[in-house]
N, C-alpha and C positions, 0 to 999 in steps of 0.2 A: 568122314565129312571133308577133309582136309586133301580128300584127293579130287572131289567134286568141286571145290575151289581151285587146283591146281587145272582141271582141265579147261575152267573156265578164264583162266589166266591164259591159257597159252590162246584157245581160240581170239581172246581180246586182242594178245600179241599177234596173231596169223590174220588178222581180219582189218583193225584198225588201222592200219599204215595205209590200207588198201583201198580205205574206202572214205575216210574223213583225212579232210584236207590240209588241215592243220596240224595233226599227227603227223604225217608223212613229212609236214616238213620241221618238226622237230622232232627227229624220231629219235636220236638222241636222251635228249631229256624224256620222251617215252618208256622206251626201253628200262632205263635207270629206276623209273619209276614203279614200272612193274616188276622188277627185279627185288626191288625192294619189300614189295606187297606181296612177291612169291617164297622170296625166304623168312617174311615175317610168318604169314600164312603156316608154312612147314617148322618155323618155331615155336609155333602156341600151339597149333592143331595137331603136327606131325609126330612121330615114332622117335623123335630126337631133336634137339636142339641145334639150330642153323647157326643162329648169330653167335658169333665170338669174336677175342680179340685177332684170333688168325684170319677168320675172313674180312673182318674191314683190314688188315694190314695187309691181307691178298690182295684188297680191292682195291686197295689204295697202289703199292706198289707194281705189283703184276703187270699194270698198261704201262709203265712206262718204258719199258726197251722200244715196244711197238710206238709207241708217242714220240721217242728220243729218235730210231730211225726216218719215221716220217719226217718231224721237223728239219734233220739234217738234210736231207734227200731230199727236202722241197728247197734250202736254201740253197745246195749244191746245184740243182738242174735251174734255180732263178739265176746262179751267178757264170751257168755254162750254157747257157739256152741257147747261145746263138751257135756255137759245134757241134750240141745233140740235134739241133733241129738241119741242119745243113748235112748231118752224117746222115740221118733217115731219107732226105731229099735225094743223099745221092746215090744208095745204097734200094730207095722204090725205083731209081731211076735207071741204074743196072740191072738190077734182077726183073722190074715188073711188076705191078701189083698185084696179081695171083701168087707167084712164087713167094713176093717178099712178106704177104698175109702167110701165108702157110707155114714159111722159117718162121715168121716170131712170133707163132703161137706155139709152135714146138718147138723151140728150144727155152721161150720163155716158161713154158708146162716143161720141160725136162731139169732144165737148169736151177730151178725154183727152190729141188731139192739139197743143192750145193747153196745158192746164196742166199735162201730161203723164199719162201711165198712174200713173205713184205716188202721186197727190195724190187721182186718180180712184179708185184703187182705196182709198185711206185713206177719203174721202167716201162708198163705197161702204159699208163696213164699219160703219160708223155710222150710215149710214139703216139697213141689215138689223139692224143691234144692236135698232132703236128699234121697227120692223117687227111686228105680231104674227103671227108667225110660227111654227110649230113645228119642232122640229130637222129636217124632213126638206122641208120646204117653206123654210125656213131657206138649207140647201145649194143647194138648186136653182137659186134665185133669187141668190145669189152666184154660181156656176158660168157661169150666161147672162148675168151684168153683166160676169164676167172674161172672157168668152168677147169682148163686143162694146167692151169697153175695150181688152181686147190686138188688135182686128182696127182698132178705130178710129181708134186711136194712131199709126198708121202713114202716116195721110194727113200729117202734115209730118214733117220732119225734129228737131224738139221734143218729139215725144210719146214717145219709146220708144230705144232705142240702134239696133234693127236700121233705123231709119227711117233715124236720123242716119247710120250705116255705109254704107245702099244710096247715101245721097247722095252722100257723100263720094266713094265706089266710082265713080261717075257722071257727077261734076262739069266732067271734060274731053272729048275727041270721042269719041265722036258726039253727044252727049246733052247736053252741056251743064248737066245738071241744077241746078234753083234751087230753090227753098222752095218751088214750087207744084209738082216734078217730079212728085213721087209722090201727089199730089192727081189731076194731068191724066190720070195713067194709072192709074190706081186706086177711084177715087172709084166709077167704075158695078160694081165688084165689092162696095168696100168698103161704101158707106151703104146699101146693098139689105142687107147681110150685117145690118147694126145693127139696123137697124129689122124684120129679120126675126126677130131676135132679142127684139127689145121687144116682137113682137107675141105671142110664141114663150112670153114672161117673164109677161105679161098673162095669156097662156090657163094657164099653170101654176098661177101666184095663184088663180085661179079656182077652183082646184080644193081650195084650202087650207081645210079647215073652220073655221069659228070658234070660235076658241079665246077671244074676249073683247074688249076695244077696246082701243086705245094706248097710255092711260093704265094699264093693267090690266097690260099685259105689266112682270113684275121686272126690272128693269134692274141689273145689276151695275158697282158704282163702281167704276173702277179705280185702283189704287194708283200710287205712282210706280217701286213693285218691278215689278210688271204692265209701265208701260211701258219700261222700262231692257232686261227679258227679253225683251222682242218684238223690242224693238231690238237687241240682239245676236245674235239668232235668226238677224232678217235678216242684217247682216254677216256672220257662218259662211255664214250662205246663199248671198248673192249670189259669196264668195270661193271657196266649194265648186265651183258651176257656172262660173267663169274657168278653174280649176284643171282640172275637168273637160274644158273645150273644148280648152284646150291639148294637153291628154292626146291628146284624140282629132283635132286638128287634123290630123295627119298621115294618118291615116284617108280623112279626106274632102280631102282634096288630091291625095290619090292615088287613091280609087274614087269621089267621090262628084260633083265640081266636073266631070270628063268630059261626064258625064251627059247627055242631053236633058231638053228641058224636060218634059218627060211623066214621066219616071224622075225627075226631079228634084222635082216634085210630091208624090208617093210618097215617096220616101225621105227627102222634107223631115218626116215623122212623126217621126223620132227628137227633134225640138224639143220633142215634149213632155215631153224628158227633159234635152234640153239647154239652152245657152243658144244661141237663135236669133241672137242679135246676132254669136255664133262665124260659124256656118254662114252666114249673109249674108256677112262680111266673107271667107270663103273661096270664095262662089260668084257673088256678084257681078262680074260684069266687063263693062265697056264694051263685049267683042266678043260679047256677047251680045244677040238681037234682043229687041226688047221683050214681044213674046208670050214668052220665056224667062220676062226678068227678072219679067212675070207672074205665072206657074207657079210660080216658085222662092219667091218674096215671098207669096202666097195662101195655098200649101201649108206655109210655115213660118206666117204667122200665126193661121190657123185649127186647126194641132196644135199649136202654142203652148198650148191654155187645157185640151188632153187632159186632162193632169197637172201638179199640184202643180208640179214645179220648173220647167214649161214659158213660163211668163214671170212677169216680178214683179208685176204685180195676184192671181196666185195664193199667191205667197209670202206677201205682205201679208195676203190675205184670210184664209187659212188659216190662219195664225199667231196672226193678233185673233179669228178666229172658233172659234178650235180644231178645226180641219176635219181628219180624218187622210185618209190616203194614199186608203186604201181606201174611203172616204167619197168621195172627190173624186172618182175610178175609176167608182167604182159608175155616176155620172151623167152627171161628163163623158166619159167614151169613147163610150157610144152616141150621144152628142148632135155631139162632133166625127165620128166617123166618118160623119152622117149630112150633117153641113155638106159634107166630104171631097168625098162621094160626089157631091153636091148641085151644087157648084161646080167639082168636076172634069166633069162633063157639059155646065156652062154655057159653063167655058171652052175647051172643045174644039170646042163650036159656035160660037163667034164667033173662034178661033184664025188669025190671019193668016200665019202661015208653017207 
């Protein structure tokens, strides 16, 4: 019975943000909520006991690296706003606005895996602040920057948790995996994805009418209320989706980690809902071939950037940008679903087992 509540949990999670208005915009305290109702759920009904003292001291701690960089990072870019925003001015004004959309969406998806997806996505948030942009050309171009930040970051083990986890998952026989594992086997999926993305972000811009020059676009100062509230946003946030995965951990240990790598591809979409770092560390296993761990890893990071909760360059981005649910939806589903589709074909024709 206990898994007929769980699927009804997540539909609640996949539907409500999307569709009642109030939700969306505490999705926050949402989230947390259902998180809470999903590992209670999987602790009275389920195959095992959820709650303990390690997952409330997960939940408690775990957000806060992510909480500590955002805060820093928001007071750093308030107290140098006026250099980052004059470097971007002068830097669209050399290159271009086609060229200079294309660089920093690949390097910000390449680099992401060095200073991680948080910092990436923080740095993102602030050129599209500065960007003239209008709110719908605005979205877009954040949605394709989270899209190749969350697929970028996975080329090391430093960019992102689900990267750190497959390694970990990895590191003894067969595989042996080191800091370039998931570079060696990834790379010709992943850097084709970024830069097809920047070409992707480029042709969008293009289409942006003009609204004025760099200088011209209002920029709104931000307070240090502004950033305290983002900052806690995200910790509810990030401790919602633990809460969450826990919940549903017992789910996908028992229907989803079976799997083949093809089902596995597929049913790795609920990441856009989830936390992917979950689902990695439940499906990863060394007796799995590596056209698997492929599948499993592509299809979690590419429905990662679906939705809002789907990884945290979305969290981040949406939070500073005031992005809702339904906003986020509107552009990234067709855009994931078409990556989906796009890379499920590729990798079925170069599929070794």
């Amino acid at each position: 019975m206990f898994i007929v509540y769980q699927i009804i949990i997540i539909l609640i999670v996949l539907l409500l943000p999307l569709t009642v208005h109030k939700v969306e915009k505490n999705l926050e305290i949402f989230l947390f909520i259902m998180g809470i109702i999903s590992a209670s759920i999987s602790h009275f009904f389920g195959p095992e006991k959820v709650w303990s003292l390690h997952l409330i001291k997960e939940g408690l701690i775990e957000p806060i690296k992510i909480t500590l960089a955002v805060l820093i990072a928001g007071f750093l870019f308030k107290r140098f706003r006026q250099p980052i925003t004059s470097g971007i001015i002068k830097s669209e004004g050399i290159l271009g606005s086609h060229i200079f959309t294309f660089l920093f969406i690949v390097i910000l998806g390449l680099i992401s895996s060095i200073i991680t997806a948080i910092i990436a996505a923080i740095v993102l948030t602030e050129i599209i602040s500065v960007l003239p942009l209008d709110r719908k050309f605005e979205i877009r171009m954040t949605i394709i920057t989270c899209f190749a930040i969350g697929i970028g970051a996975a080329l090391t083990p430093v960019g992102e948790p689900l990267s750190t986890i497959a390694v970990a998952r990895l590191r003894g026989e067969p595989y042996h995996a080191d800091f370039f594992f998931l570079f060696r086997h990834l790379w010709f999926y992943i850097i084709p994805a970024v830069v097809i993305l920047g070409i992707f972000g480029a042709f969008v811009r293009a289409q942006q009418p003009k609204i004025g020059t760099l200088q011209s676009k209002q920029l709104v100062e931000e307070g240090t209320k502004d950033i305290l509230v983002r900052s806690g946003k995200v910790y509810l946030f990030v401790m919602a989706l633990l809460f969450l995965g826990s919940g549903f951990k017992p789910v996908i240990d028992m229907y989803i980690v079976p799997l083949g790598d093809i089902a596995l591809y597929w049913i790795n979409t609920v990441s856009a809902i989830l936390d992917n770092a979950t689902l990695a560390s439940a499906e990863i296993s060394p007796k799995m071939r590596i056209d698997q761990i492929q599948f499993a890893l592509m299809g979690l990071l590419i429905s990662g950037g679906i939705l809002i909760p789907g990884n945290i360059p979305n969290i981040i981005s949406a939070s500073k940008l005031n992005i809702s649910s339904k906003e986020w939806a509107k552009f990234g589903v067709p855009l994931g679903i078409v990556l989906l589709i796009g890379y499920f074909i590729v990798m079925c024709a170069f599929k070794t087992g």
